[in-house]
N, C-alpha and C positions, 0 to 999 in steps of 0.2 A: 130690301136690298141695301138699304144704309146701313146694316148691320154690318154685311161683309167689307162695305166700303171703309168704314170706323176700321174696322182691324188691319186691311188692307193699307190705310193710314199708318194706323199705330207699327203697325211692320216695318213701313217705310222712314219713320221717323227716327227705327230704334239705333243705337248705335254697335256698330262690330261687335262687341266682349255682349252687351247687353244680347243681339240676336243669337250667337251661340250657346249662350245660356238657357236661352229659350228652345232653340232646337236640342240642346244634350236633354233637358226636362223633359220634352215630348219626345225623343225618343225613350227616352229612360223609362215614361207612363207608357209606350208600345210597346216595349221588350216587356213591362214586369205585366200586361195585360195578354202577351202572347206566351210568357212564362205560362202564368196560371192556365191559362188555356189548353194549354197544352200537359201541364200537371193532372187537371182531372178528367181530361178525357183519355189518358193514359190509365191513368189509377181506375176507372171506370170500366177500359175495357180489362185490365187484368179481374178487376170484381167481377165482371161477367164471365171471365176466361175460366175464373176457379169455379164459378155457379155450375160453369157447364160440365166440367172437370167430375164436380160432384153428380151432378144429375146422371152421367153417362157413366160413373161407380154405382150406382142405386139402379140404373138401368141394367146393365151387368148381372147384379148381386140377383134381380127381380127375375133374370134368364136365367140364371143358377138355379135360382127355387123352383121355379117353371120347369125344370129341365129337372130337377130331382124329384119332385112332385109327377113329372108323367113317369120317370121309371118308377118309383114307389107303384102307383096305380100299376103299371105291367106287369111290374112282380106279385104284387096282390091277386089281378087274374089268373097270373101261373099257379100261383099257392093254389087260391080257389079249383081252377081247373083238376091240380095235381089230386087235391082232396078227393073233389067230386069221384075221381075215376076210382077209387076204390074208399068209402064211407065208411068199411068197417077193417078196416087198419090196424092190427094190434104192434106196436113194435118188438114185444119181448117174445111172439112166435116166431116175428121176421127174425132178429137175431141169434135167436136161438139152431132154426132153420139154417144160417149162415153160418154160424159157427160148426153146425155140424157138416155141412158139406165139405170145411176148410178141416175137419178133424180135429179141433180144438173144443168143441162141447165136454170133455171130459176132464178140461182144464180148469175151468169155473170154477171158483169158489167162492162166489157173489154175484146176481146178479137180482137187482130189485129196477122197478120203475116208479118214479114218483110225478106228478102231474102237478105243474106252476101255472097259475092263470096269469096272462095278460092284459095288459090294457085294450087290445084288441080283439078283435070278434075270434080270437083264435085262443085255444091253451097247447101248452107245449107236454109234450110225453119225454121226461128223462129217463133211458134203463141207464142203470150203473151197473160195469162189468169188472173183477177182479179176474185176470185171467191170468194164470201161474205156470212158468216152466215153459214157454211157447219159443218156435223159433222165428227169428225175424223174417225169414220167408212166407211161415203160415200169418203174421200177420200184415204184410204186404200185401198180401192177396186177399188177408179179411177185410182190410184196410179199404183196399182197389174197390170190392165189390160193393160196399158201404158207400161208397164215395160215387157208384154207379146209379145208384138208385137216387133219385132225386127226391122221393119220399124224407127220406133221414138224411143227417148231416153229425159229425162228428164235431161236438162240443167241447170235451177236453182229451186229451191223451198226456199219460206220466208212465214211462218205460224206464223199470231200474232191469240192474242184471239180477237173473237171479240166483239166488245163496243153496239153492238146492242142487240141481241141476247145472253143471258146467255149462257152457255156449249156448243158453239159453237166458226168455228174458222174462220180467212179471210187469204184465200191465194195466194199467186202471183208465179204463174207457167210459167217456160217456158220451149216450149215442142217444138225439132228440129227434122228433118229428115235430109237426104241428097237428092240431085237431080241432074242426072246430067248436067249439065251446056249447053248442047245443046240445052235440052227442057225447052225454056226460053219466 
């Protein structure tokens, strides 16, 4: 206790200008100790603020992948499914079949198929069509029914007019399936 009484002393002995001096010091060391204080536990939580900021973009990005990863696997079953139901699929009978129903088979003057392997358990079947002098009606409807069948999918299409035939048009079609790569 003679500790506090020494200061206690010393307080009482000091004079006016001498004791406000000493109070503006200690206050001066509690502002710049409540400064700091207050500096890094600010600074601290914004550092936690952006952590989380991050973690919750990576959590996001991780439901994106998750979320593209299960449709990828659905559509993979549909593929498989669609395959399954018919194994021996040619596409340039299907085609050719469509074309003639729509009256355009005697338009052709090219049609070849060529087969691209992929990285996956599947190869792709390309026919390529050159179909000459056609009216945009017969190909709507060739178009429509291609576009029905979930087997094939139309790849590219390039329609000029053509130089033969007035109001009519020449087009170059090409029309893929998938297959799977076993049955080769």
């Amino acid at each position: 206790m003679t500790f506090f009484d020494n200061i206690q002393t010393k307080i009482a002995t000091l004079d006016e200008k001498t004791w406000y001096q000493y109070l503006a010091i200690t206050a001066g060391i509690l502002l710049l100790l409540t400064a700091l204080i207050l500096y890094f536990y600010f600074s601290s939580i914004a550092k936690w603020q952006d952590r989380v900021a991050e973690i919750n973009e990576s959590r996001l990005e991780a439901k994106r992948l998750l979320d593209k990863a299960a449709k990828v696997y659905k559509e993979r079953a549909e593929v498989t499914t669609i395959l399954a139901e018919d194994p021996n699929f040619k596409i340039k009978e299907y085609i050719q079949d469509v074309l003639e129903r729509h009256g355009i088979l005697g338009n052709v003057s090219t049609g070849t198929v060529a087969q691209i392997s992929r990285a996956d358990n599947y190869r792709e079947d390309v026919a390529t069509y050159q179909l000459n002098s056609i009216t945009m009606k017969q190909l709507t409807e060739f178009l429509n029914e291609i576009d029905e069948n979930k087997r094939v999918f139309t790849k590219e299409l390039d329609i000029t007019k053509s130089k033969r035939i007035p109001r009519t048009i020449d087009v170059d079609i090409k029309i893929s399936t998938l297959m799977p790569k076993e049955t080769t």
